[in-house]
Structures are given as C-alpha cells and as structure tokens.
C-alpha positions as CSV (number, residue, x, y, z in Angstrom):
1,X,0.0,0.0,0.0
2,X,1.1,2.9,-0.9
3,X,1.7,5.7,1.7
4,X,-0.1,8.9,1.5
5,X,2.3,12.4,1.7
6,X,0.0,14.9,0.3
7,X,-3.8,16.4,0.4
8,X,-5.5,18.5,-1.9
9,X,-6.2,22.3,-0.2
10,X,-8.6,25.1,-2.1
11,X,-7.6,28.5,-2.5
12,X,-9.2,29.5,1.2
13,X,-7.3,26.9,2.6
14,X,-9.8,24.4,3.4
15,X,-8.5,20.4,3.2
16,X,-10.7,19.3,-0.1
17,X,-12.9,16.5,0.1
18,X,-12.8,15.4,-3.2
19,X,-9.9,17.4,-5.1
20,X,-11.0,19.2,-8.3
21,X,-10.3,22.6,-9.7
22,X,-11.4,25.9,-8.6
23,X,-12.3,28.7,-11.2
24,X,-11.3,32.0,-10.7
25,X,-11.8,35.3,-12.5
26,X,-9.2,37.1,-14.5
27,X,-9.0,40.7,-15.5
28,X,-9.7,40.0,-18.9
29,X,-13.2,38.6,-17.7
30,X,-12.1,35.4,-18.6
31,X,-12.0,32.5,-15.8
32,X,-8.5,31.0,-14.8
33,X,-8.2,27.5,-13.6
34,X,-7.0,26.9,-10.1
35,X,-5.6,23.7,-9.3
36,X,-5.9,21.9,-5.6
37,X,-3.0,22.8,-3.4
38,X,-1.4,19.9,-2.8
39,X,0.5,20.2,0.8
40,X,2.6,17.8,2.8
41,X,0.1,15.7,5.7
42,X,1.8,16.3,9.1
43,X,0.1,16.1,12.4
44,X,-1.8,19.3,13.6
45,X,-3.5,20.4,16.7
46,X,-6.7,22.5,17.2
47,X,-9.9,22.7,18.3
48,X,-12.3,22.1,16.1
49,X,-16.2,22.7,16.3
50,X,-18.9,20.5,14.2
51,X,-20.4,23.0,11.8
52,X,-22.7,20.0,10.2
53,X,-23.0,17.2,7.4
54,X,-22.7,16.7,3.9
55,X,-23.1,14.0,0.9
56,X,-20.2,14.5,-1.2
57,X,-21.0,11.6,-4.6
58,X,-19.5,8.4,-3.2
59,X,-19.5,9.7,1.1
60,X,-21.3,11.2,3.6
61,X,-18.9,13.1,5.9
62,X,-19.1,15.5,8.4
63,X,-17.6,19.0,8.4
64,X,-16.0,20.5,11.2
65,X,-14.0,24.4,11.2
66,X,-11.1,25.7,13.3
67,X,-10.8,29.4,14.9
68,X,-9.2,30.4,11.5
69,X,-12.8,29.3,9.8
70,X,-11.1,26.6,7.9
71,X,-13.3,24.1,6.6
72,X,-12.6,20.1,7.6
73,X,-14.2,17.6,6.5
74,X,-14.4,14.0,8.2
75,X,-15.8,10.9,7.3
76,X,-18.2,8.8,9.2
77,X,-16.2,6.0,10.5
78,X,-13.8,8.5,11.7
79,X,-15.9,10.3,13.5
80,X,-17.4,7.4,15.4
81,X,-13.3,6.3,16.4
82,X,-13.1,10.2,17.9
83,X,-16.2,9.8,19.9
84,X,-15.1,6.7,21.6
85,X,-11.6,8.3,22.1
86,X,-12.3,12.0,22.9
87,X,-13.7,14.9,25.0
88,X,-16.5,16.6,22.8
89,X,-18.3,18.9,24.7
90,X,-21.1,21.2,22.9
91,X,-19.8,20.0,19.5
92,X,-16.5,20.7,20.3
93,X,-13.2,18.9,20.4
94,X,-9.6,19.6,21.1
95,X,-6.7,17.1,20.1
96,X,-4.3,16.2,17.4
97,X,-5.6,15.6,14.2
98,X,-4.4,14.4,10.6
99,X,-5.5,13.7,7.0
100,X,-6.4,10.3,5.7
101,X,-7.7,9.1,2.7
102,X,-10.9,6.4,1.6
103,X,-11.0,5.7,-1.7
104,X,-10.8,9.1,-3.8
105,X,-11.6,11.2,-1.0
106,X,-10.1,13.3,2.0
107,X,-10.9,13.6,5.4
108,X,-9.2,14.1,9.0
109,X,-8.8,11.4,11.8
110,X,-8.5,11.8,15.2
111,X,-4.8,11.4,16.6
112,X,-5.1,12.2,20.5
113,X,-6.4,14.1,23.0
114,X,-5.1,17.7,22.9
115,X,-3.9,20.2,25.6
116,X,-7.3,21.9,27.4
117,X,-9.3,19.7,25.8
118,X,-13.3,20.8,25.4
C-alpha cells in the first residue's frame, strides 16, 4: 500500500474533500483554472467545532471548522473512532488531528487528546 504524503487544499485553505479545480476570475473577464493545493500531511493540533454534514458523490462526511474558519471535512467511521476516544463537549473537540484518505476522498482522523481539551 502505498503511503499517503499529500492532500488536496482550495484556495481559502480548506483540506478538499474530493480534489477538483477551482475557477477564478481574471482581469480579462475570462476565468482561470485553479488547481488543488497539494500540501505535505503532518500532524496538527486544534480545536475544532462540528459545523454539520454533507453527501459528497461516493461519502457522507461531516464537516468540522477551526478558529481560523477553515473548513474540515471527516468521514463517518472516523468520526465514530473520535467519539469513543475523545472529549466533545457542545460540538466541540480539542486534540491532534491528521489527514487520511478512503477511496478518492479526503478527510481528518483523530490522533489524541489535545492540551485543554473541550
């Protein structure tokens, strides 16, 4: 298996659910193509609140947002692994997080238990 080094970012800075261009507007009037940013996957920590749910075309997934308003999206299966291992209080949850990867698609998983946890 191979191991996964990168995940797909928009232009906002939001981790991509499904990585696909962005369009954005030129001077000319014309639209330019924007490509996923493609960063490296380390470990990150942060609290993160639920914000609510989405179907994306092959996952349902849940979205959550850090104090910078960046967009996260997590898919079922993890979430049920960080409500068995964590603190969530109010739709809350403080801890160390990372990116993972089912099947075409992007989401973060649940590491550990952060500093002042929720």
């Amino acid at each position: 298996m191979k191991a996964l080094k990168e995940a797909p970012y928009d232009r906002r800075g939001n981790l991509m659910h499904y990585p696909q261009d962005d369009y954005r507007r030129v001077e000319t009037g014309e639209y330019a193509v924007v490509p996923p940013d493609w960063r490296p996957i380390t470990e990150f920590t942060a609290t993160l609140t639920m914000t609510g749910r989405r179907r994306g075309r092959s996952a349902a997934y849940f979205m959550w947002t850090d104090q910078d308003g960046h967009e996260w999206p997590m898919f079922l299966a993890d979430l049920d692994h960080l409500i068995s291992s964590a603190t969530i209080k109010n739709g809350v949850a403080t801890g160390t997080w990372t990116v993972g990867k089912r099947g075409a698609n992007f989401g973060i998983r649940y590491v550990s238990q952060g500093e002042g946890s929720a």
